[in-house]
C-alpha positions in Angstrom: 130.5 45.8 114.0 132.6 46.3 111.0 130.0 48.0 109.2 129.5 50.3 112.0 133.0 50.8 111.8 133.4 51.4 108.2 130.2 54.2 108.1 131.7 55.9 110.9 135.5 56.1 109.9 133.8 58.1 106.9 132.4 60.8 109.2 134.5 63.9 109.5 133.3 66.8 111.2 135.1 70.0 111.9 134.2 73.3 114.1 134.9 76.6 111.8 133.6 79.3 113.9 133.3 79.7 117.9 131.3 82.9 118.7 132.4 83.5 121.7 132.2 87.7 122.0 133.1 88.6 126.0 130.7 91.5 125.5 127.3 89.4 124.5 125.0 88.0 127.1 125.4 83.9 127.7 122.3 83.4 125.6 124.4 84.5 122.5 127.2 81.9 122.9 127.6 79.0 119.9 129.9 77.2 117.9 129.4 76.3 114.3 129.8 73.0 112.9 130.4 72.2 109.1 130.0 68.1 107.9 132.2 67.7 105.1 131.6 64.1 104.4 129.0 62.8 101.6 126.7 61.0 104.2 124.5 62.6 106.6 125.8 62.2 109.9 124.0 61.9 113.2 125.0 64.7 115.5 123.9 63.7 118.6 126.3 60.6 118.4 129.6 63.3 118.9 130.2 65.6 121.6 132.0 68.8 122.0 134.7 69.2 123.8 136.9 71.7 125.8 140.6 71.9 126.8 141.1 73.3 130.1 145.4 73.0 129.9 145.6 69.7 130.7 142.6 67.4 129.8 140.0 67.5 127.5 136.5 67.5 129.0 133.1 66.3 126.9 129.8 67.8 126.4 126.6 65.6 124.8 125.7 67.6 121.8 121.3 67.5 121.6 119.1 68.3 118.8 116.1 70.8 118.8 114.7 69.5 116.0 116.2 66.4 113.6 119.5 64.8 114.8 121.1 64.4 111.0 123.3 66.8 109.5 123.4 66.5 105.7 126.4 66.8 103.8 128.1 69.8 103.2 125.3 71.2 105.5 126.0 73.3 108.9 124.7 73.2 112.0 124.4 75.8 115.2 125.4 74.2 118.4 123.8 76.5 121.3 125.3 77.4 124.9 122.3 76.3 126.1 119.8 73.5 128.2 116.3 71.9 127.0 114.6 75.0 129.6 116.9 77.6 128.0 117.1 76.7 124.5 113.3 78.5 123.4 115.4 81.7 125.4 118.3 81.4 122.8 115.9 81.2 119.5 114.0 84.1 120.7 117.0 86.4 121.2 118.7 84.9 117.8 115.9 84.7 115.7 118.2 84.4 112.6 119.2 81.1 113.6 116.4 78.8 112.6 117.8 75.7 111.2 119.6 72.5 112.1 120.0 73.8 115.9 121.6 71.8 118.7 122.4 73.0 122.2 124.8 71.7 125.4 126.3 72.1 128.4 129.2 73.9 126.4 132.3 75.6 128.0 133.3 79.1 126.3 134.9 81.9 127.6 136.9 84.2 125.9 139.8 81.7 124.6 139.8 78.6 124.7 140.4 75.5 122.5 137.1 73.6 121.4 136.9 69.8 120.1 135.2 67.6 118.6 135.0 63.8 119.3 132.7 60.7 118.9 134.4 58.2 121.4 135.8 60.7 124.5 138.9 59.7 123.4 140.0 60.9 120.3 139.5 64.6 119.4 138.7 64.7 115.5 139.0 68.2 114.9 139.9 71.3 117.0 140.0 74.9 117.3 141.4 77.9 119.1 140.0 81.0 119.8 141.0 84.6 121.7 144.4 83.6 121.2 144.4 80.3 122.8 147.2 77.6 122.0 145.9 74.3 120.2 147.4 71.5 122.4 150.0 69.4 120.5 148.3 65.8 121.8 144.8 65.7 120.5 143.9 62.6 122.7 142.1 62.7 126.2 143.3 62.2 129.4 141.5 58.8 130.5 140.9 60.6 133.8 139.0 63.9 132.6 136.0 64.6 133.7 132.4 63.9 131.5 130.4 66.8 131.4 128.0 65.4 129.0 124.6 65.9 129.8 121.9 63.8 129.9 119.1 64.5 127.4 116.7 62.1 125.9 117.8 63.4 122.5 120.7 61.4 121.8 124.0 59.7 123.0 127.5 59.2 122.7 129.5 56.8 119.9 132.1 54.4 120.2 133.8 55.0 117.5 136.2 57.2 115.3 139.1 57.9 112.3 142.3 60.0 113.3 142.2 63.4 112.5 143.7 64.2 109.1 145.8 67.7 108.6 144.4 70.2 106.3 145.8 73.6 105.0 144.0 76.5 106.6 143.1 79.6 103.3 141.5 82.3 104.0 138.1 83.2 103.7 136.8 84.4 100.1 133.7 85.8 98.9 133.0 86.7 94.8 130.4 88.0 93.1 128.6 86.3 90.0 127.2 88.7 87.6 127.1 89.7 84.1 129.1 93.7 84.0 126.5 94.7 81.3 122.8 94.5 82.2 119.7 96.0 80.6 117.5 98.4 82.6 114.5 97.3 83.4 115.4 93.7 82.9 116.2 91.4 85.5 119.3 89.1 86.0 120.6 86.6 88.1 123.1 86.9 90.6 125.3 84.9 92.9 128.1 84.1 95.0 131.2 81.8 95.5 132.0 82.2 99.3 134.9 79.2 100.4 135.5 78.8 104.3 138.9 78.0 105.4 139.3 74.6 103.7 138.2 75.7 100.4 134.5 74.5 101.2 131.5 76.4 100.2 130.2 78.5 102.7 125.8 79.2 101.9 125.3 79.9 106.5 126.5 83.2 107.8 125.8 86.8 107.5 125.3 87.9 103.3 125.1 91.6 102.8 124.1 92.8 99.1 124.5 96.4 98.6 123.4 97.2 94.9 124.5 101.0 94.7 121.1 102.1 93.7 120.0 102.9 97.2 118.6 99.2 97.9 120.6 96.4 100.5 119.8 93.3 100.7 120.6 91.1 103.6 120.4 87.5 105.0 121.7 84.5 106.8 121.6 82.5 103.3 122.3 83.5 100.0 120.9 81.6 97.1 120.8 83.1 93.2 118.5 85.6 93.2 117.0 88.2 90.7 117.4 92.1 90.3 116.0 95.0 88.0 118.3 98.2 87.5 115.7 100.9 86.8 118.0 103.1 85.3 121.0 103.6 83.2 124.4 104.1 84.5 127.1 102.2 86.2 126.7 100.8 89.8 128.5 99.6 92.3 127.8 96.3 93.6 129.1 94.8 96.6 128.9 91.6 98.7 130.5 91.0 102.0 130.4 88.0 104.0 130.5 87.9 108.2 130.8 84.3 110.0 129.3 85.6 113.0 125.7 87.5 112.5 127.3 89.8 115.6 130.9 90.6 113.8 131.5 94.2 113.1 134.3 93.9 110.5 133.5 91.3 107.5 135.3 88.2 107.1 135.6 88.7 103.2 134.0 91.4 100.8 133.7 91.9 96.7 133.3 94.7 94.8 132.1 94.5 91.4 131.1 97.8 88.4 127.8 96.8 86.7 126.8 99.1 83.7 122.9 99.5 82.7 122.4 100.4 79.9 118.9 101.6 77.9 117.5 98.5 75.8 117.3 99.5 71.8 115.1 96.8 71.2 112.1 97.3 68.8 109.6 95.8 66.4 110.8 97.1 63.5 108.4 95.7 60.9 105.5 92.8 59.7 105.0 90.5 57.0 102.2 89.7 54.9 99.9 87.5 54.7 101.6 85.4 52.5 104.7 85.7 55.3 103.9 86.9 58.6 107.3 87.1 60.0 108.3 89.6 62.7 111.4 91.8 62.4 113.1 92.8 65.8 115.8 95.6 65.6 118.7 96.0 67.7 119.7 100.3 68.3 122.0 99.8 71.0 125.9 99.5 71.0 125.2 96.2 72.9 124.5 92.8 72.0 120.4 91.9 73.8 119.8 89.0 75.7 116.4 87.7 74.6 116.4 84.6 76.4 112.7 83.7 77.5 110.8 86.9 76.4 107.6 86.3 75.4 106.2 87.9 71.6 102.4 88.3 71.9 100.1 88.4 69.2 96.5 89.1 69.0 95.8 85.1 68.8 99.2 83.2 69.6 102.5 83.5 71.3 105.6 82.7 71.3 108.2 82.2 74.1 111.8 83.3 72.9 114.3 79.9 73.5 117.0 80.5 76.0 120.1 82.4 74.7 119.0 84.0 71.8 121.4 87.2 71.7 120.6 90.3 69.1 124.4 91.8 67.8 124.6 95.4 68.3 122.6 97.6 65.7 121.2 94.5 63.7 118.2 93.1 62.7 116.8 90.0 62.9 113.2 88.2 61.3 111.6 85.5 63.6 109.5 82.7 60.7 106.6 82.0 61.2 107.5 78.6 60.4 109.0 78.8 64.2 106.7 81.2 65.9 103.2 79.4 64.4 102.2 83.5 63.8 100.0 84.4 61.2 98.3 87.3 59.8 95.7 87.9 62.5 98.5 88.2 65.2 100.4 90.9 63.4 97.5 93.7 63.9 99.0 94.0 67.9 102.3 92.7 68.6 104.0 93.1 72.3 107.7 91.3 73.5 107.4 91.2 77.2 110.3 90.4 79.4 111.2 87.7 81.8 109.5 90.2 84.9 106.1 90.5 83.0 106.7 94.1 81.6 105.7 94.7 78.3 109.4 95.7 76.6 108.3 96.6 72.7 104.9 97.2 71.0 104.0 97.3 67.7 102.5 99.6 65.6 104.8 101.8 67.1 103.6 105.0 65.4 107.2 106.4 64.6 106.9 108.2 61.3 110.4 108.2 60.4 113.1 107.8 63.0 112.3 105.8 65.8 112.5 107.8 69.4 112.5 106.7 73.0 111.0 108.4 75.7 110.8 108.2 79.6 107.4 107.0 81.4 106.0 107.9 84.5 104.5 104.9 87.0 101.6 105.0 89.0 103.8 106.9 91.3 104.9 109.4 89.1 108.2 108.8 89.5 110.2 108.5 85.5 110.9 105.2 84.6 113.1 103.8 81.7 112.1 100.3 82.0 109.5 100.0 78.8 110.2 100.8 75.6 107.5 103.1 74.3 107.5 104.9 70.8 106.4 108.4 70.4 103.4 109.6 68.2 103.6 110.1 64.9 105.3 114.3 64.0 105.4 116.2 61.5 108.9 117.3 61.1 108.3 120.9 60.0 106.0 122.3 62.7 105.9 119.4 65.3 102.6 119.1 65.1 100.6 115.5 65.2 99.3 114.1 62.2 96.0 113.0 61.4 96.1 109.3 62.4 92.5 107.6 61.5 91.5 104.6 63.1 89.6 102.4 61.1 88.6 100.6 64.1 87.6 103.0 65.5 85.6 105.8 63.4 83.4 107.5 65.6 86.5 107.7 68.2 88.8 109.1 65.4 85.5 111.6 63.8 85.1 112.9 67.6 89.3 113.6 68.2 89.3 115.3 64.5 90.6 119.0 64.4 86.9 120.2 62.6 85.0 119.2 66.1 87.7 119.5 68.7 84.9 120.7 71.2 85.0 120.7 75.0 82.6 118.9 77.0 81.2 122.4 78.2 80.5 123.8 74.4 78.4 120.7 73.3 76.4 121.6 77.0 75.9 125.4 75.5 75.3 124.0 71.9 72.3 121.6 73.2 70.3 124.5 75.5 70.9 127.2 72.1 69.2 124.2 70.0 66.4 123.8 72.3 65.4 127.4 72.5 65.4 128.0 68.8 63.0 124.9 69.0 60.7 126.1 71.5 60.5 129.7 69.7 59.8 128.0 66.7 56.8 126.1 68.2 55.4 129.0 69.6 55.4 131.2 66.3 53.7 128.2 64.3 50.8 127.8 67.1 50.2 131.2 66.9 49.9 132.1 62.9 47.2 128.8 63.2 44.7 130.5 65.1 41.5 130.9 63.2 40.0 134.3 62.0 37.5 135.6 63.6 33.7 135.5 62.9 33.4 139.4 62.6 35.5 139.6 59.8 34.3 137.2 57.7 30.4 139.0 57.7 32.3 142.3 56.1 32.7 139.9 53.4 30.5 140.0 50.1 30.3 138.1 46.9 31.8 141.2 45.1 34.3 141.4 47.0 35.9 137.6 45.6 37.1 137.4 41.7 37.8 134.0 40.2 41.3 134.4 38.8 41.3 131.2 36.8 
């Protein structure tokens, strides 16, 4: 008995929202409860209970699914019965987890309890302008409403209910202000309830001021990709009730994207194949967990590793376990899987970026791409040869740019000159004929030598 005493004196459970809108239908009707203790806590053991101006009545609270509430953890406690409950998830299909349901009284104000002995009422709350009652105890004479479901019970035991100061409800964004486009970051939240606890149930809205939204019941970290310089607004607001048309709290926050200025700048040698990555930008990089890709090994950039703005820096090969058969084709690709740099980048002199279209055709700034090879005078390409490719780089030469449809022409003209040939060479072979060799004679033929 005195252990049972001791674990439940520890429990402390408090109701921080009542939805209790007159205009929604009875199947939308719920209160929210938020376990603040560091031990789960069994809910079906407490019950909820009403104050009708002069008594308190109780309700049995039942589980739909597990009966323990973990800590910090809420749970939804339905208006609702075991033949009515299926009704209640269908038409709230964002409440999924830890759901209860009762025999709950809620109109539109009221004061709400909660108690685990029909006695004592551990924590309370008004709502629609309803007056907390001074005396928190029940009347030994009010009435027990509690239903009776197979689920769970009633306790028998409880700690007084402790005063706490009321804040107000405050939502703020996590996010570095200066991102790269095309790379993704993380963001989050630090929402606190009314007590200063952290609120992760309720109604998140993410508007990223790119044209995309984001919405949910929870809101864990989560990655995004800016596609495109600029600054954006982002904002965050936070509703208790998925059914509130006004936010309980919002944050606003300017995030600039900027273009990445990161490149492969040069190789070593074969006596030291290090790889030199160059820093354009005004901004320090984050590099943390790119991957560098050679043509035999890779290596996956440690966590952290920041490039200052318009600096260099060489990677040994001592660290990256390169060597000179990885430098032929180098690629950094980023934390999303896009390749970022390449290398050879074909820039003669100055190093240029250009825009790219997708498979969508729609201009994208996410991958750094450098631009052939020009000559500065007249613009025009120069002769790049492929040693690995000679017959690719003989064909694309300037002295046999042909179209498919010339070499078509050129083949039929050489196969008629042929043909024309043949027949002239048949023809000169024919023998002479019998009647002119008889107007031969022996005088006619001199031996010349």
């Amino acid at each position: 008995m005195l252990f049972a005493f001791s674990h439940l004196a520890q429990a402390n459970l408090e109701i921080t929202e009542v939805n209790y809108n007159p205009a929604v239908k009875a199947n939308h009707l719920w209160i929210k409860i938020f376990n603040n203790t560091t031990d789960e806590v069994d809910l079906t053991m407490w019950s909820v209970s009403d104050y009708d101006g002069t008594s308190w009545h109780h309700h049995a609270i039942n589980a739909d699914g597990s009966s323990f509430l973990s800590p910090n953890s809420y749970a939804i406690v339905a208006k609702a019965s075991s033949t009515t409950i299926d009704d209640f998830k269908s038409k709230n299909p964002e409440i999924s987890d830890m759901l209860f349901y009762g025999n709950l009284t809620i109109e539109n104000e009221g004061v709400l309890g909660l108690s685990n002995d029909k006695k004592t009422i551990i924590s309370n709350k008004s709502y629609g302008g309803a007056i907390v009652p001074s005396d928190t105890n029940s009347d030994s004479n009010a009435s027990d409403t509690s239903s009776t479901s197979t689920s769970g019970s009633v306790s028998s035991s409880s700690s007084s209910k402790e005063e706490t100061k009321v804040y107000n409800i405050t939502t703020k964004i996590i996010s570095p202000k200066i991102v790269t486009a095309g790379v993704p970051f993380t963001l989050d939240h630090n929402t606190t309830g009314i007590k200063k606890e952290k609120i992760i149930l309720g109604k998140f809205v993410w508007n990223f001021g790119d044209g995309m939204k984001k919405e949910g019941i929870t809101s864990d970290p989560f990655s995004y990709i800016y596609q495109y310089p600029g600054e954006y607004v982002l904002t965050l607001s936070y509703s208790g009730s998925s059914f509130s048309a006004k936010p309980d709290a919002t944050d606003r926050l300017i995030v600039k994207v900027i273009s990445s200025g990161i490149v492969i700048s040069s190789v070593g040698t074969f006596a030291d194949p290090y790889i030199e990555i160059e820093n354009n930008s005004n901004y320090e990089m984050s590099m943390s967990n790119f991957i560098i890709k050679g043509s035999v090994h890779y290596f996956i950039i440690p966590n952290g590793m920041m490039i200052l703005p318009k600096s260099k820096l060489k990677l040994s090969p001592r660290i990256t376990g390169f060597d000179i058969n990885d430098l032929t084709s180098i690629s950094i690709i980023d934390t999303s899987g896009q390749i970022f740099a390449t290398y050879p980048n074909k820039v003669a002199s100055t190093i240029k970026y250009s825009t790219s279209k997708n498979i969508n055709n729609v201009t994208s700034e996410n991958i750094v791409k450098s631009d052939i090879a020009t000559d500065n005078q007249n613009g025009n390409p120069n002769n790049v040869i492929d040693l690995n490719n000679l017959g690719v780089s003989a064909v694309n030469s300037k002295e046999f740019n042909l179209s498919k449809g010339a070499y078509a022409w050129f083949g039929l003209a050489v196969i008629l000159i042929i043909g024309i040939a043949s027949v002239i060479l048949i023809r000169r072979k024919e023998e002479i004929p019998d009647y002119v060799e008889e107007t031969i004679s022996a005088k006619d033929i001199t031996i010349i030598e």
